[in-house]
C-alpha positions as CSV (number, residue, x, y, z in Angstrom):
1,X,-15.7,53.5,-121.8
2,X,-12.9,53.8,-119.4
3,X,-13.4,56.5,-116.7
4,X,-10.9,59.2,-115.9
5,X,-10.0,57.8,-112.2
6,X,-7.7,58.8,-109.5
7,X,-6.2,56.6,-106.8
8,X,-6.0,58.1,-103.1
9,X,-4.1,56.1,-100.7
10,X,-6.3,57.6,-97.4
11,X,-7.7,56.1,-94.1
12,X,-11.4,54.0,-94.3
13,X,-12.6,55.5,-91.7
14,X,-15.8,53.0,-91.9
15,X,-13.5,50.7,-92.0
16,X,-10.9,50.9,-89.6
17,X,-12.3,49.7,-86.4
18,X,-15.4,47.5,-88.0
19,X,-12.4,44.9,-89.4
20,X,-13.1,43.0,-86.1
21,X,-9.0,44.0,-86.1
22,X,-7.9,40.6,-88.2
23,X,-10.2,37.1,-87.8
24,X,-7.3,34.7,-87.1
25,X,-7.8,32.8,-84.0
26,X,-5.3,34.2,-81.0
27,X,-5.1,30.6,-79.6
28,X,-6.1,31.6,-76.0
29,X,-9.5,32.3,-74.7
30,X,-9.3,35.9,-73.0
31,X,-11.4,36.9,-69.9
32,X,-12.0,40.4,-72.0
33,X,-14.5,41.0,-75.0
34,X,-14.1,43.5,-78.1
35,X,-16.9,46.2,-77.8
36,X,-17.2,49.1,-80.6
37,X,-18.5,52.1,-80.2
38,X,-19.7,55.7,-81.8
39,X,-19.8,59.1,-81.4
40,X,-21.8,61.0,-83.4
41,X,-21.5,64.8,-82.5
42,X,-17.9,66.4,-81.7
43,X,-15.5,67.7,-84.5
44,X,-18.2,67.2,-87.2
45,X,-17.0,63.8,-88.0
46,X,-17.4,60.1,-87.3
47,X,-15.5,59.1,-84.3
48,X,-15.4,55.1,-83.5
49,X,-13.4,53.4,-80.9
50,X,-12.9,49.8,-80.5
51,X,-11.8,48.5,-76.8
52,X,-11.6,45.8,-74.6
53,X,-13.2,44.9,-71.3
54,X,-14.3,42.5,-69.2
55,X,-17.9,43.7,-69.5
56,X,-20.7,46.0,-70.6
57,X,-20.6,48.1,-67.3
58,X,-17.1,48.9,-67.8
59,X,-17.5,49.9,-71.9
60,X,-20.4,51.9,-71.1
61,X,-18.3,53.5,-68.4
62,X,-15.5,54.0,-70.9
63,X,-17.5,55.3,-73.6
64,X,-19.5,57.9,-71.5
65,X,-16.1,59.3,-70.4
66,X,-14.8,59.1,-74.1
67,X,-18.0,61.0,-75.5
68,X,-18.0,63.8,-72.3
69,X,-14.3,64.4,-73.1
70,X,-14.9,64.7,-77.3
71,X,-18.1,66.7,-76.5
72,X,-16.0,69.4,-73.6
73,X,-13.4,69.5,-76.5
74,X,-15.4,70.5,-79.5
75,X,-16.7,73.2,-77.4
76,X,-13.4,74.4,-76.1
77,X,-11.8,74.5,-79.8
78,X,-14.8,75.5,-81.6
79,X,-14.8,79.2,-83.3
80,X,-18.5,79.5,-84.5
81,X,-20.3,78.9,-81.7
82,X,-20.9,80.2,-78.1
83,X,-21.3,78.0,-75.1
84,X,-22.9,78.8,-72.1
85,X,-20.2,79.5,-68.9
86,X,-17.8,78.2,-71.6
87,X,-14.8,80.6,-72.8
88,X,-13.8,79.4,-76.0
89,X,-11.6,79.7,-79.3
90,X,-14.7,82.0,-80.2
91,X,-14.1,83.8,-77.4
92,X,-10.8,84.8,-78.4
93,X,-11.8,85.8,-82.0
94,X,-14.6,87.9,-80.5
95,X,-12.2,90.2,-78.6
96,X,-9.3,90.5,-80.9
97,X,-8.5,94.0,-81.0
98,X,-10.2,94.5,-77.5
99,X,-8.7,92.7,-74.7
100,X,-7.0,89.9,-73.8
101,X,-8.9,86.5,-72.4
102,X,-8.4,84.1,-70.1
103,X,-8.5,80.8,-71.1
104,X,-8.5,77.0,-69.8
105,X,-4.9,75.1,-70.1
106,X,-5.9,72.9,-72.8
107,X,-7.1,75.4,-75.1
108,X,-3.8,78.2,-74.6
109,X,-1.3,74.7,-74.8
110,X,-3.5,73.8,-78.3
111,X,-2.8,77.4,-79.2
112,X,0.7,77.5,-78.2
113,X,1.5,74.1,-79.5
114,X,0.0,75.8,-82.9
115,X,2.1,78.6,-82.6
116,X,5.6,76.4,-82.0
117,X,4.5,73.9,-85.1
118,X,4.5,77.3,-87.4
119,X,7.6,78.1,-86.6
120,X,8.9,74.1,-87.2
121,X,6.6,74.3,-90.7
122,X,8.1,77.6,-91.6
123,X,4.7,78.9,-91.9
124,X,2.8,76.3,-93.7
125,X,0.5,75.3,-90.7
126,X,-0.5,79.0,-89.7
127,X,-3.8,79.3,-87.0
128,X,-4.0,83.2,-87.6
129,X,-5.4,82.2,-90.9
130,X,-8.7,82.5,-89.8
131,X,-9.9,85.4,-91.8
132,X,-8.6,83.4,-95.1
133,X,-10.3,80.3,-94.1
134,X,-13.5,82.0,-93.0
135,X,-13.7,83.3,-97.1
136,X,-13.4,79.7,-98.8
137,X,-15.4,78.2,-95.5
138,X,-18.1,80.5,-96.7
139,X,-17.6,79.5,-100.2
140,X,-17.7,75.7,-99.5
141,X,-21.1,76.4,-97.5
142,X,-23.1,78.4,-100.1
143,X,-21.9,75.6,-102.6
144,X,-23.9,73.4,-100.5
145,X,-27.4,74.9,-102.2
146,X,-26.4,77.2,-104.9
147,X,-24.0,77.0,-108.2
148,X,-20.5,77.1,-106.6
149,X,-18.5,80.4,-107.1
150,X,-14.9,81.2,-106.6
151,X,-13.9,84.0,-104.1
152,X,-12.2,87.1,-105.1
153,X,-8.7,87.0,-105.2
154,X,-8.7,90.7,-104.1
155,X,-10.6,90.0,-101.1
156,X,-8.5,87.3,-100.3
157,X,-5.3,89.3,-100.6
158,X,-7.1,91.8,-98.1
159,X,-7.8,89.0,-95.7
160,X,-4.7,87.6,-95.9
161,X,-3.3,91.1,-94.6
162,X,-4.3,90.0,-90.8
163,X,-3.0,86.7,-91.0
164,X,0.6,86.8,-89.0
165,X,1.1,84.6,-86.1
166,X,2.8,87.4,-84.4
167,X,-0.9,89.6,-83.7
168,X,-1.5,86.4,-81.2
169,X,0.3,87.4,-77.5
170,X,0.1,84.5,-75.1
171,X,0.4,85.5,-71.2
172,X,1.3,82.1,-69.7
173,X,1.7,83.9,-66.1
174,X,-2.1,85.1,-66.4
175,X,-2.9,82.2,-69.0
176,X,-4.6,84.3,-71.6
177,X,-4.3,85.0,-75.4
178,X,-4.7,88.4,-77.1
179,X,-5.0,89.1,-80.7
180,X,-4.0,92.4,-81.2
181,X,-5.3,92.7,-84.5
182,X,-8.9,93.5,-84.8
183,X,-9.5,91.9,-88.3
184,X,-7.2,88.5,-87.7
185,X,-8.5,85.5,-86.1
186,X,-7.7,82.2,-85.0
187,X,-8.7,78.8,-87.0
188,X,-7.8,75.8,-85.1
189,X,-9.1,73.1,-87.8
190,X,-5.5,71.9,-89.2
191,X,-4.7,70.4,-85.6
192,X,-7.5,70.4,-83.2
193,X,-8.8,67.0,-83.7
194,X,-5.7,65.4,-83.2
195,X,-4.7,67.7,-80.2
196,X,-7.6,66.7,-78.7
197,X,-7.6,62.9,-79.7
198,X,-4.1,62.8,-77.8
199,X,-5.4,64.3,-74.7
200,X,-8.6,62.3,-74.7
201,X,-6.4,59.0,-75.5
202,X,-4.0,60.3,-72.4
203,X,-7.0,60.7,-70.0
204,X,-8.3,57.6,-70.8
205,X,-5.1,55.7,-70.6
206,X,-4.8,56.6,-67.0
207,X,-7.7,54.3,-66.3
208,X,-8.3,51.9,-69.6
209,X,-5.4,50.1,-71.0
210,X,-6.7,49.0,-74.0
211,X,-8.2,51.1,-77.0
212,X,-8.1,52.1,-80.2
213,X,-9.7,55.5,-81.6
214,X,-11.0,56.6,-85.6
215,X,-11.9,60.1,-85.4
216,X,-12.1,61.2,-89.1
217,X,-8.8,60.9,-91.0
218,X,-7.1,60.4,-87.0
219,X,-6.2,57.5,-85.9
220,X,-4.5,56.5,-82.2
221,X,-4.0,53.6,-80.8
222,X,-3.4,53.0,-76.7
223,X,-2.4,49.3,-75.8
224,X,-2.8,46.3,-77.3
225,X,-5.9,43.8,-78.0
226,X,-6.5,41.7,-75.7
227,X,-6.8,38.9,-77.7
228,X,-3.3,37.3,-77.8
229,X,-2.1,39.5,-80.6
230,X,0.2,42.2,-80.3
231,X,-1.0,45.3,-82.6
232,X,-3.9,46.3,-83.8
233,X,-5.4,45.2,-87.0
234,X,-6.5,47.9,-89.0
235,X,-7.8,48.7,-92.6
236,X,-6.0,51.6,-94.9
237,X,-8.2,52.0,-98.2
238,X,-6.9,52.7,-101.9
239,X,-10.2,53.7,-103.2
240,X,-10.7,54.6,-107.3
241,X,-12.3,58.1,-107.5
242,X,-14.6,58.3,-110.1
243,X,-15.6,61.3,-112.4
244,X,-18.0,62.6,-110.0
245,X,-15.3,62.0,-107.1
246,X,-17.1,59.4,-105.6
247,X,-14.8,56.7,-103.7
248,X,-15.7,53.3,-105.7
249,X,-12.6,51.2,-104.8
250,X,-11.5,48.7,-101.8
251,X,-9.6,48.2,-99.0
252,X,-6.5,46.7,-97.9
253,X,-5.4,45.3,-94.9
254,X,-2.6,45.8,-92.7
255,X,-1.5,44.4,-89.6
256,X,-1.0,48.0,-87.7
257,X,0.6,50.1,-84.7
258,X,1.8,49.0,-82.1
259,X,1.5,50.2,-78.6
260,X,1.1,54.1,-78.3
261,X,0.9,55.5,-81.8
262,X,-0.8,57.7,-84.3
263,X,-2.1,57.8,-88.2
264,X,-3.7,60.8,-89.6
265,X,-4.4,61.4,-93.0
266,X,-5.0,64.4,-94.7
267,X,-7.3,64.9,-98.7
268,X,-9.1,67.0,-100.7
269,X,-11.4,64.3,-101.0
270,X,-14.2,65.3,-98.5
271,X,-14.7,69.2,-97.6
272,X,-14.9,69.7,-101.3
273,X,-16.8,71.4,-104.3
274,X,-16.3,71.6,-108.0
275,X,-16.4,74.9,-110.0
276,X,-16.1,74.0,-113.9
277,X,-14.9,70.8,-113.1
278,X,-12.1,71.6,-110.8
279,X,-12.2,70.4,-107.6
280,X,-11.2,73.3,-104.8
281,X,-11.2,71.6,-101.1
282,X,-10.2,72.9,-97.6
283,X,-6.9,72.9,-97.7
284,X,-5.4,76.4,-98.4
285,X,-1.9,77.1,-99.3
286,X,-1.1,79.8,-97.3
287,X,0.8,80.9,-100.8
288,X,-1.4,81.2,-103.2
289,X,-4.6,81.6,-100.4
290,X,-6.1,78.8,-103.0
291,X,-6.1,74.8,-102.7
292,X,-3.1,72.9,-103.0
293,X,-3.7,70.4,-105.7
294,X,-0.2,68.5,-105.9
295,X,-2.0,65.6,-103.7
296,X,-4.8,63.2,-103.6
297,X,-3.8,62.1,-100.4
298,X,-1.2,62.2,-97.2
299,X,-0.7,60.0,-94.8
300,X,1.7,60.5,-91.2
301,X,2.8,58.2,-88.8
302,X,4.5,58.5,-85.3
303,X,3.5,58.7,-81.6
304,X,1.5,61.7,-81.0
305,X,-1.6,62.8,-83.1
306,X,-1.9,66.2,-82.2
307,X,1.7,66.3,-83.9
308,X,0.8,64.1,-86.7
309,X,-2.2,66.2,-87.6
310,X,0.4,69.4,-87.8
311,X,2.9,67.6,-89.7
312,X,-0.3,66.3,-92.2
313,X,-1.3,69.7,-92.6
314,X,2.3,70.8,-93.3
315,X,3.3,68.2,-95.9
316,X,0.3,68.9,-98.0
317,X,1.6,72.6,-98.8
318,X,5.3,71.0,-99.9
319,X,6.2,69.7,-103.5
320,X,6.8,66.0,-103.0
321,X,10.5,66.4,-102.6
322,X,10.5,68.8,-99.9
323,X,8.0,67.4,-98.4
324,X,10.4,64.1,-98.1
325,X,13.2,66.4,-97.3
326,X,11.2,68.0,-94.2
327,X,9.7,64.7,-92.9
328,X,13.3,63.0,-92.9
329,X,14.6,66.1,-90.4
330,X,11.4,64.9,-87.8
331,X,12.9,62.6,-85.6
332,X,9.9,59.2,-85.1
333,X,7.7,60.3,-87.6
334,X,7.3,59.0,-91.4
335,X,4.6,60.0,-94.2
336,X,3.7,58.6,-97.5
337,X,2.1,60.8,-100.5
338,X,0.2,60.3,-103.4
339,X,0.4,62.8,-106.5
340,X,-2.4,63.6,-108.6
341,X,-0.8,61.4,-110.9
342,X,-1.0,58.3,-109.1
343,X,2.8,58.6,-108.3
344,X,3.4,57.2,-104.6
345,X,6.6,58.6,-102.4
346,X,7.2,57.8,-98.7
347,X,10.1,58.4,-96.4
348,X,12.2,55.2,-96.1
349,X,10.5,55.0,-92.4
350,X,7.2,54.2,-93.4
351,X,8.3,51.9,-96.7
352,X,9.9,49.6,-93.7
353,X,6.7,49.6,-92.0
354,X,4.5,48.5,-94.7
355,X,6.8,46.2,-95.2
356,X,7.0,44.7,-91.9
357,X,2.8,44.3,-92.2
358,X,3.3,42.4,-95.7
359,X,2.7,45.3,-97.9
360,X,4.4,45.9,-101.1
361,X,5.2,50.1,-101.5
362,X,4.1,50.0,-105.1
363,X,0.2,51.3,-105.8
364,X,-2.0,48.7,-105.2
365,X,-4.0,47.6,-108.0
366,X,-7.4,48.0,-109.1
């Protein structure tokens, strides 16, 4: 019997820096060697990073600064969890209503980068969603243990009452951020992996040359290897989805990125339960304050992660069309969707490119 599948065209995360980045021989011996490392505990995912040096001294040295820098920025954007002589996204949420706080640069640039990037969305990438989120985050968690129920729409309506980017008043003179209404409250989850990823990938460049970084559906690339090749190798997978939305398929490879650029993908395919056989993930159409279901799967590519995270979250709350439409008024950045219904659109951008590494744009096949 033939099962009901999906195809989603997403990052392998397992798999995009364990490729050993293509075998083919680079016809020159290099004095640097490929090391690959993990980090386990910042932004609840998987981070791996694959770099070069010239030996185990310097990786170890690279990788402690790498994990330090994850580690301070989890803390910073987190918004369920204090941190001792830390003043976080938390922090903000705690006072809203109260008093304004004072913050560290990073964390009032994330928040006015957020800010800028709902106004360029026209609303579909919206941080003062936070009392929305909290609801299906709550949801998703008691789903964990118990048989999933749906929230109330009504309750969700009244949430989504506190939810305009306009109650959040940044003071760049005194560098703090109030949010004037007591019941709204930040979210930072749509773009604070990739916000961080480019900072981390920045403060690292000033030292290491060359790096590449996995964490979750983010990727970023700094340099080149050192190998003899010029990009890195990476893997993109086109898994099957099975009944029980289990990923069963395989991967495909693609000579990938050059120099200083991004990929992040965005899916209802991992923060996820199902309620009477509908699947409702973590992304919420700020519309409807429910899922958007038009896609498996989105995928962005251009230079800066932090952007290409906003611009993932964005497309996923367009119709296919408009979300073509939108992404051909952003100047060096490209996407690629994939309907429900297996149907694959990309900007002209990003068929050129998969091109250029020998892919065809149709779906691959099983």
């Amino acid at each position: 019997m033939k099962h009901n599948t999906k195809r989603i065209f997403s990052l392998a995360l397992a798999v995009v820096l364990t490729l050993s980045l293509f075998t083919g021989c680079s016809g020159s011996r290099s004095k640097y060697t490929k090391y690959n490392g993990t980090i386990w505990d910042s932004f609840d995912t998987i981070i791996s990073i694959v770099s070069y040096h010239e030996n185990q001294t310097q990786f170890d040295n690279f990788m402690n600064t790498a994990r330090e820098r994850y580690q301070y920025y989890h803390r910073l954007f987190d918004i369920y969890n204090d941190y001792p002589d830390m003043v976080n996204a938390k922090t903000i949420n705690d006072n809203a209503g109260i008093q304004p706080v004072k913050v560290e640069p990073e964390l009032f640039d994330l928040i006015r980068f957020s800010i800028e990037w709902y106004e360029k969305t026209n609303g579909n990438v919206n941080i003062a969603m936070g009392s929305v989120l909290k609801i299906w985050h709550d949801v998703r968690t008691y789903a964990e243990f118990n048989e999933p129920v749906l929230p109330d729409m009504a309750e969700l309506e009244a949430a989504n009452q506190h939810t305009s980017i306009e109650n959040i008043v940044l003071d760049e003179e005194n560098m703090t951020v109030y949010i004037t209404d007591p019941e709204c409250s930040i979210d930072l989850g749509a773009v604070a992996k990739g916000y961080a990823t480019e900072l981390i990938c920045d403060e690292l460049g000033e030292k290491y040359a060359n790096f590449a970084i996995s964490a979750g559906g983010n990727v970023r690339v700094n340099g080149h290897p050192m190998d003899g090749r010029t990009r890195w190798g990476i893997g993109i997978q086109n898994p099957i989805v099975d009944d029980n939305y289990q990923m069963v398929g395989g991967n495909l490879d693609l000579a990938f990125l050059y120099g200083d650029q991004s990929l992040v993908c965005s899916g209802g395919y991992q923060r996820f339960f199902v309620h009477e056989g509908k699947r409702y993930h973590h992304l919420i159409d700020p519309v409807t304050l429910f899922p958007k279901n038009t896609y498996d799967g989105v995928t962005v590519l251009c230079e800066d992660s932090g952007m290409a995270d906003a611009l993932s979250t964005a497309i996923f709350m367009l119709e296919p069309q408009d979300a073509i439409n939108f992404m051909n008024t952003i100047p060096d950045a490209e996407c690629i969707v994939v309907m429900e219904n297996e149907t694959i659109m990309m900007t002209d951008g990003f068929k050129a490119y998969l091109e250029s590494c020998g892919v065809t744009s149709s779906t691959p096949a099983e």
